[in-house]
LOTILUM-344396 format. One record per residue (C-alpha): x, y, z; residue number from 1. Coordinates in steps of 0.5 Angstrom, whole numbers, plus 2048, in hexadecimal, padded with zeros to 3 digits. Example, Ala and Ser with C-alpha at 12.3 -4.5 7.8 and 13.67 -1.06 7.14 Angstrom:
2
819,7F7,810,1;
81B,7FE,80E,2;
***
This chain:
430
827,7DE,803,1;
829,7E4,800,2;
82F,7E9,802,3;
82F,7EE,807,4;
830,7F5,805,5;
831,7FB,809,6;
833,802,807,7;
837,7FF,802,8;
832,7FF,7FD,9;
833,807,7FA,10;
839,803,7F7,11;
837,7FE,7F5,12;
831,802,7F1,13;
837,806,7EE,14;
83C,800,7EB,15;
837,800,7E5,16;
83B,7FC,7DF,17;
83F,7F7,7E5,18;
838,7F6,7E8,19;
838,7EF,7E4,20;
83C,7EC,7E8,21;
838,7ED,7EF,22;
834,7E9,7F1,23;
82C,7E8,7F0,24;
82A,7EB,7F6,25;
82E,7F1,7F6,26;
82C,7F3,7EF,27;
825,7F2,7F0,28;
826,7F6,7F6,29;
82A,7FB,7F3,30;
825,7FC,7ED,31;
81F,7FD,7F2,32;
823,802,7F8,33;
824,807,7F2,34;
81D,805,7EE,35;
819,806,7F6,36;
81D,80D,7F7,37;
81A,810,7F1,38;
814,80F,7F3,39;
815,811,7FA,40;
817,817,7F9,41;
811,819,7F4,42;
80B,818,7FB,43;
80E,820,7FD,44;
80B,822,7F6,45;
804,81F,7F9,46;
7FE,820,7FE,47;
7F9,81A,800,48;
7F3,81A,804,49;
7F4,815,80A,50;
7F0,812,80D,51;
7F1,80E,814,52;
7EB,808,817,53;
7EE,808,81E,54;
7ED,802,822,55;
7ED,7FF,82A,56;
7EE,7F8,82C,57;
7EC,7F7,833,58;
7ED,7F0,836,59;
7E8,7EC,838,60;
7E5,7EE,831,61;
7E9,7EC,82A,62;
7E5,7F0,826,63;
7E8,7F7,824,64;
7E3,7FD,826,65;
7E3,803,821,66;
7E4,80A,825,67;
7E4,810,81F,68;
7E6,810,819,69;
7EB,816,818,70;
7EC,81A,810,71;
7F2,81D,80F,72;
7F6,821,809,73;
7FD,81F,809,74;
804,822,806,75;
80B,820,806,76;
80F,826,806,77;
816,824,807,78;
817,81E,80C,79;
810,821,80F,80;
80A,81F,80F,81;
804,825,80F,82;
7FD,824,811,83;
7F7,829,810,84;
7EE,828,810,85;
7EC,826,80A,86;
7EA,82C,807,87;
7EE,830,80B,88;
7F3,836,807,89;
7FA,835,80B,90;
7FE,82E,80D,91;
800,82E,814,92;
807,82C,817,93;
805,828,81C,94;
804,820,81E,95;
7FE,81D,81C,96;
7FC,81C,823,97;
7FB,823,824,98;
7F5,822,820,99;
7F1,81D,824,100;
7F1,81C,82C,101;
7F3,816,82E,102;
7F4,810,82C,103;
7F9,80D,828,104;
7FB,810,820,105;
801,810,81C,106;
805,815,818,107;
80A,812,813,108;
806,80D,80E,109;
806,812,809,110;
80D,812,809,111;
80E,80B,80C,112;
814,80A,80E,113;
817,80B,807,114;
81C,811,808,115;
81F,80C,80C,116;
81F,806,808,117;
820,809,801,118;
823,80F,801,119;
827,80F,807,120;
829,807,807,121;
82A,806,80E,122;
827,7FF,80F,123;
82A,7F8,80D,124;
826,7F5,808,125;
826,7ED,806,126;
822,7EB,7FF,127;
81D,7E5,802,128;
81A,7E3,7FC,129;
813,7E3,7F8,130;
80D,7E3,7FB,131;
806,7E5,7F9,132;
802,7EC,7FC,133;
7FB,7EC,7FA,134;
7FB,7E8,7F4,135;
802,7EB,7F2,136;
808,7E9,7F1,137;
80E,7EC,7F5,138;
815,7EB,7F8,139;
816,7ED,7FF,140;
81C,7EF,802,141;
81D,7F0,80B,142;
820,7F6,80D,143;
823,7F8,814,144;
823,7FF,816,145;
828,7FF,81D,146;
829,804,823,147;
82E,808,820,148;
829,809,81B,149;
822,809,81E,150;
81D,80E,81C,151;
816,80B,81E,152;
813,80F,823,153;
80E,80C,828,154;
80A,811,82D,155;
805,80D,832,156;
802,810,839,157;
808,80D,83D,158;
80E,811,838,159;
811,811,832,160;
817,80D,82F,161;
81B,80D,828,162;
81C,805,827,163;
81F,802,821,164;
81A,7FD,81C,165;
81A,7F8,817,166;
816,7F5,812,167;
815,7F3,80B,168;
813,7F7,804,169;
811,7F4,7FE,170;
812,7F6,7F7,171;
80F,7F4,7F0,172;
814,7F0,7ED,173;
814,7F3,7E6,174;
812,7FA,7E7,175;
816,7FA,7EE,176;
810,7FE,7F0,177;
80F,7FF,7F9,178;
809,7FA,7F9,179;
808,7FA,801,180;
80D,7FC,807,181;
80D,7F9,80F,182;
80F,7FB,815,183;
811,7F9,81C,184;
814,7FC,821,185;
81A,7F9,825,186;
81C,7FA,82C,187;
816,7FD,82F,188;
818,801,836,189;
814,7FD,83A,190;
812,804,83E,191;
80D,804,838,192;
80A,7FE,83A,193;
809,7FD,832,194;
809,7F5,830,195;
809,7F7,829,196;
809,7FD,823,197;
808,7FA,81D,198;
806,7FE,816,199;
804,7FC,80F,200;
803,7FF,809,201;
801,7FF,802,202;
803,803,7FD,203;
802,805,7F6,204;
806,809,7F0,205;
802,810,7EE,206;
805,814,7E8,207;
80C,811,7EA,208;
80B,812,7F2,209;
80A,80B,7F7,210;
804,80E,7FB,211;
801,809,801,212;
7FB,806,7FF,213;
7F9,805,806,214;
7FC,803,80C,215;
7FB,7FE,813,216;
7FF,801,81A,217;
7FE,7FE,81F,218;
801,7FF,827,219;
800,7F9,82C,220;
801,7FA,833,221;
803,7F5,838,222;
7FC,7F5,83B,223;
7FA,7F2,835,224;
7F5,7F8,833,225;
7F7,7F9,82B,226;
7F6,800,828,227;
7F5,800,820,228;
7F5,805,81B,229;
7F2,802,813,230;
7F4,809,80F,231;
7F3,809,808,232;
7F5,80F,803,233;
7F1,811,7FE,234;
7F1,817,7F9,235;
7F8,819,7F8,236;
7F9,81E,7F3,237;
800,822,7F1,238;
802,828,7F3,239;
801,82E,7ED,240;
805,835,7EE,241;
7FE,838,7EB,242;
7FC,83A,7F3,243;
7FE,839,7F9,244;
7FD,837,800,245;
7FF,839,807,246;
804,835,80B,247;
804,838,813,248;
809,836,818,249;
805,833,820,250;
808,839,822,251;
804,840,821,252;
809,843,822,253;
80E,840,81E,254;
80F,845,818,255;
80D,845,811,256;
809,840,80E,257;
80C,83C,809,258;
808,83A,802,259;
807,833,7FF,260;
805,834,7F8,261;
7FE,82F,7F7,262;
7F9,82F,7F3,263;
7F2,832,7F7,264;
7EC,830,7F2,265;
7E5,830,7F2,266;
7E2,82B,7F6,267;
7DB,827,7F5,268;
7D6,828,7FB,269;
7D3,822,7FF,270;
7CD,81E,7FC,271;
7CE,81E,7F4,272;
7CD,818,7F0,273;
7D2,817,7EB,274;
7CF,811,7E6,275;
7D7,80F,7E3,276;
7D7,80A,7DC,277;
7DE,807,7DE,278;
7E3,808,7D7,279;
7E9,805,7DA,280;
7E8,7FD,7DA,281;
7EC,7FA,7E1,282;
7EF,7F3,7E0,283;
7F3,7EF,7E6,284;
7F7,7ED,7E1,285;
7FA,7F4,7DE,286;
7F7,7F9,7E2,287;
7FB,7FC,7E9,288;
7F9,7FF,7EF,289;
7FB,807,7ED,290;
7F9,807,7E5,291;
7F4,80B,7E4,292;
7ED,80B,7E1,293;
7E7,80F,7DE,294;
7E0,80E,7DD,295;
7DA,813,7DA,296;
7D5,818,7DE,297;
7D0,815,7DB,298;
7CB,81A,7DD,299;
7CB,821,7E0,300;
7CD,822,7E7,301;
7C8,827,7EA,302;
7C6,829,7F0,303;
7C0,82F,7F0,304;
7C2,833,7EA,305;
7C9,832,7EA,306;
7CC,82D,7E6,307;
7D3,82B,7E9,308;
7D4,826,7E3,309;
7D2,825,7DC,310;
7D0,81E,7D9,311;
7D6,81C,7D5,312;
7DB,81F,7D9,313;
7E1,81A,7DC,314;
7E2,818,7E3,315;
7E8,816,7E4,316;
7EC,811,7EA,317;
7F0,80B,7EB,318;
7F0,804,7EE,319;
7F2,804,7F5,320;
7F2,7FC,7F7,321;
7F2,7F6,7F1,322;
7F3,7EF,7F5,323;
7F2,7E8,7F5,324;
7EF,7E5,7FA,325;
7ED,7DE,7FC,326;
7E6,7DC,7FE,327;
7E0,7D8,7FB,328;
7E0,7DA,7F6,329;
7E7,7DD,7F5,330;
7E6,7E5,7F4,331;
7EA,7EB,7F2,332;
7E9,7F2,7F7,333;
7E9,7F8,7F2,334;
7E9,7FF,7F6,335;
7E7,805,7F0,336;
7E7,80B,7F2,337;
7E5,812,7EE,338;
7E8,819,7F1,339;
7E8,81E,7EB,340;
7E3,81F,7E5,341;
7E3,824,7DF,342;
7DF,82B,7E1,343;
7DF,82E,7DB,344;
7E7,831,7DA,345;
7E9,82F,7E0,346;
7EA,829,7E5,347;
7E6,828,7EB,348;
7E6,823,7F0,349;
7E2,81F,7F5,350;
7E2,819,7FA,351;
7DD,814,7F9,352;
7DA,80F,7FB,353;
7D7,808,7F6,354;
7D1,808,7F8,355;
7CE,803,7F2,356;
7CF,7FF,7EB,357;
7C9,7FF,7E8,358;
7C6,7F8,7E5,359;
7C8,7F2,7E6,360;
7CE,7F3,7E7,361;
7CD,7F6,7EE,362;
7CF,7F0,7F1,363;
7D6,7F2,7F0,364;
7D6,7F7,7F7,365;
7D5,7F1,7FC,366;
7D8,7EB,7FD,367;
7D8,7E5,802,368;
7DC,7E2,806,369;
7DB,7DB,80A,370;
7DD,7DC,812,371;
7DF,7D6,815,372;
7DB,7D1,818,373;
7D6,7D4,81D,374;
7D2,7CF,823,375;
7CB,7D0,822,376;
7C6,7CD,827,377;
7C0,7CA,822,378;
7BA,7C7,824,379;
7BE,7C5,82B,380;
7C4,7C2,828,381;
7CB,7C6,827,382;
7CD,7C6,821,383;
7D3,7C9,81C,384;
7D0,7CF,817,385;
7D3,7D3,811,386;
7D0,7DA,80F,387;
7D2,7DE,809,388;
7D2,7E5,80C,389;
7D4,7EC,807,390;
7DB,7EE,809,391;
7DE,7F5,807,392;
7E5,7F8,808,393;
7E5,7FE,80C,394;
7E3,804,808,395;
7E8,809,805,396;
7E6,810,805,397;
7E4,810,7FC,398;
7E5,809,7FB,399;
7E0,803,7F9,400;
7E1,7FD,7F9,401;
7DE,7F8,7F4,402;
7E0,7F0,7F4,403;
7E1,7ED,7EE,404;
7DE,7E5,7EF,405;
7DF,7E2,7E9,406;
7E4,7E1,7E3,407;
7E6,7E5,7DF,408;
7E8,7E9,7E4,409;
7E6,7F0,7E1,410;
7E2,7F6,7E2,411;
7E1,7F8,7DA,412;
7E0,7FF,7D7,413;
7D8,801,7D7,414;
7D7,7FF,7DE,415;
7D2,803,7E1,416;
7D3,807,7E8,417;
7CF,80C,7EC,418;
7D5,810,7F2,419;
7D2,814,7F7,420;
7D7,81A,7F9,421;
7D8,81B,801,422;
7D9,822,804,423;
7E0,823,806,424;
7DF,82A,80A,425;
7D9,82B,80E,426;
7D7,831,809,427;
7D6,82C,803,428;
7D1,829,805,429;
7CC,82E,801,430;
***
C-alpha cells in the first residue's frame, strides 16, 4: 500500500537532491503533482467545443432515453469556466445551466477539479498501484478532499449543498501525464434526496495543456431515476493575440466588458465534402490520444463557384481516442478528428463528420458486438440465440470513429476518406 499524502507534498516536491532517500510512492507522487500542475495551468490558454448527450433513466425502464443534445463554446479564465453558442462573438459569465431549461448539466468538467487537486494540494492522496485504462498503462493514486476543503457544488430542485468528494486519478507512468480523473461526492445532505453524483474524465496533453477528452456525469436520486450527461470535447484550439473576443459579466449592467484575446477564423459552411489521404500513419503501439495528424485535400472543395479548398492543400486534426478493446475478435476504437485546413495564406477551420473510406476498407467504420444470450420461441420451442448486432459510441461533434479489427493494429499513410463539414450556426447552412 502506498502512503498518504497531505499538504505536505509542496516540500516534498521542493527536497530535490535529498529525494533519494523517500520512498517510492512519494517521489512517483511528487514528480507527477509538479509535471500534472504545469499542464493544468496551461487549459486557460485554450477554448473547446462542448458537447453534452443528456440522459434519463426512469424506473421500471433500465434503458437510458436521449433528451437533447446540447453544444457549447467553453473557456477557463481564471478559476471560472466561460460559456458562449457556437458561434457566438462573446463568452458569458454564467453557469451552463442557464443555457438550457431544465434538466441536469454540469459546469467544472473542463477544469475538472484540478485547481483543487494539483494546484491547491488540498486532497490526501495514497498511490495504489499499476493499473491498465483503455489498453494503457497507468498508476493510480485515491485521493480525499474533506469538509474543510470542499469545493464541489451540487444544485437539484430541493436546494444546493457544497460537499466534500473523493475519487481517484490515474497517471502515465513514464510521462506522468493526467490519463483519467474520477469523482465522488460524500456526505450528501439528505434534503437533496441524491443516492450518488459521480463523475469521470478522460484527458489528453494538447501543446503542453491536459484538455478533457470527454467526460460521464452522473446524478441518482433516491427514486431511483438517474440522470446522464456523456460530453465530449472536440476542436480545442489555442488563444492567439491576433483578434479578440468578448467576454460579458450576466449582469447587463455589470460595467465594462473584459476581452480575451482568441483567435476568430474563417469557418467552413455545412455540407461540403472534404476527400483527405491520410499522411500521418496512427499505430497502438506508438501513437497517443492528442498527437496530431495530416492528410491531402485530394480534390478541389467547391460549392457553385466558390472553391473554399484547393487540391493538395492539408488538413490538419488529431487522434482523440486509441483504445484496446476486448471482444470477438479483439479490436482497437480509433476516434480521428480534422478542424482546420489550409486556405491558401491562411488556416480555416471546420467540424465534420466521417462519412466514408472509400474501398475495401470501409469495413473500418463498423463494428460488431455479441449481446448476451437471447430466448427466442422457434418453431414452438424456446430456445437461447446470439445476434451480432453494429454497436457505436455515442458521437462527438467532429469526431469519427473507426475500428480497427485485425492485427497489426494501424491505420497506414495513404488511407483514403471522405469528411463532410456540419454547420455550426444556422447561418452557415448555405
Amino acid at each position: 500500500m502506498g502512503r498518504s499524502l497531505g499538504i505536505g507534498l509542496a516540500l516534498v516536491a521542493a527536497l530535490g537532491a535529498q529525494t533519494s532517500d523517500l520512498p517510492p510512492n512519494v517521489l512517483f507522487l511528487s514528480r507527477a503533482m509538479r509535471h500534472i500542475r504545469q499542464t493544468i495551468t496551461a487549459v486557460p490558454n485554450f477554448t473547446c467545443t462542448e458537447t453534452i448527450y443528456r440522459e434519463q433513466l426512469t424506473p421500471p425502464s433500465k434503458k437510458f432515453e436521449q433528451l437533447d443534445v446540447v453544444r457549447l463554446e467553453v473557456a477557463k479564465v481564471g478559476s471560472k469556466e466561460v460559456f458562449a453558442w457556437p458561434g457566438a462573438r462573446r463568452f458569458e459569465e454564467k453557469p451552463a445551466a442557464s443555457f438550457v431549461a431544465g434538466g441536469m448539466i454540469g459546469d467544472g468538467i473542463f477544469s475538472a477539479f484540478g485547481a483543487d487537486l494539483f494546484l491547491h494540494s488540498l486532497a490526501t492522496m495514497d498511490v495504489v498501484g499499476p493499473e491498465e485504462i483503455s489498453g494503457r498503462k497507468a498508476i493510480r493514486v485515491n485521493y480525499v478532499v474533506g469538509p474543510l476543503h470542499a469545493s464541489f457544488s451540487i444544485h437539484t430542485e430541493l436546494g444546493s449543498a457544497t460537499v466534500s468528494y473523493s475519487g481517484s486519478f490515474w497517471v502515465d507512468p513514464e510521462s506522468f501525464d493526467l490519463i483519467r480523473l474520477s469523482v465522488r461526492a460524500d456526505d450528501i445532505p439528505a434534503a437533496l434526496q441524491l443516492s450518488s453524483v459521480l463523475i469521470n474524465a478522460d484527458f489528453a496533453i494538447l501543446e503542453g495543456a491536459a484538455l478533457p477528452q470527454s467526460a460521464v456525469m452522473q446524478m441518482a436520486r433516491a427514486s431511483g431515476s438517474v440522470s446522464r450527461d456523456q460530453i465530449g470535447f472536440a476542436g480545442c484550439r489555442k488563444f492567439t493575440g491576433d483578434t479578440r473576443i468578448s467576454f460579458d459579466s450576466a449582469e447587463p449592467d455589470a460595467g465594462p466588458v473584459e476581452t480575451l484575446p482568441v483567435r476568430s477564423p474563417t469557418t467552413l459552411p455545412g455540407d461540403l465534402e472534404i476527400p483527405l489521404r491520410l499522411t500521418t500513419e496512427v499505430n497502438v503501439n506508438t501513437s497517443k490520444v492528442g498527437d496530431e495528424v495530416s492528410a491531402l485535400i485530394e480534390g478541389d472543395v467547391k460549392r457553385g463557384h466558390q472553391t473554399w479548398l484547393r487540391k493538395g492543400s492539408v488538413a490538419y486534426g488529431r487522434i482523440r481516442r486509441l483504445e484496446r478493446r476486448k471482444g470477438r475478435p479483439d479490436y482497437v476504437l480509433l476516434g480521428l478528428e480534422f478542424s482546420e485546413a489550409e486556405a491558401g495564406q491562411e488556416r480555416v477551420e471546420f467540424v465534420a463528420r466521417l462519412k466514408s473510406i472509400p474501398g475495401t476498407q470501409g469495413s473500418m467504420l463498423r463494428h460488431l458486438e455479441e449481446p448476451e444470450d437471447q430466448p427466442v420461441l422457434n418453431q414452438g420451442r424456446l430456445v437461447t440465440e446470439k445476434s451480432w448486432t453494429e454497436a457505436f459510441d455515442p458521437p462527438m461533434a467532429g469526431v469519427g470513429y473507426l475500428y480497427l479489427n485485425s492485427e497489426p493494429f494501424r491505420l497506414p499513410a495513404g488511407v483514403r476518406m471522405v469528411w463532410q463539414t456540419q454547420a455550426i450556426r444556422q447561418s452557415d447552412r448555405r
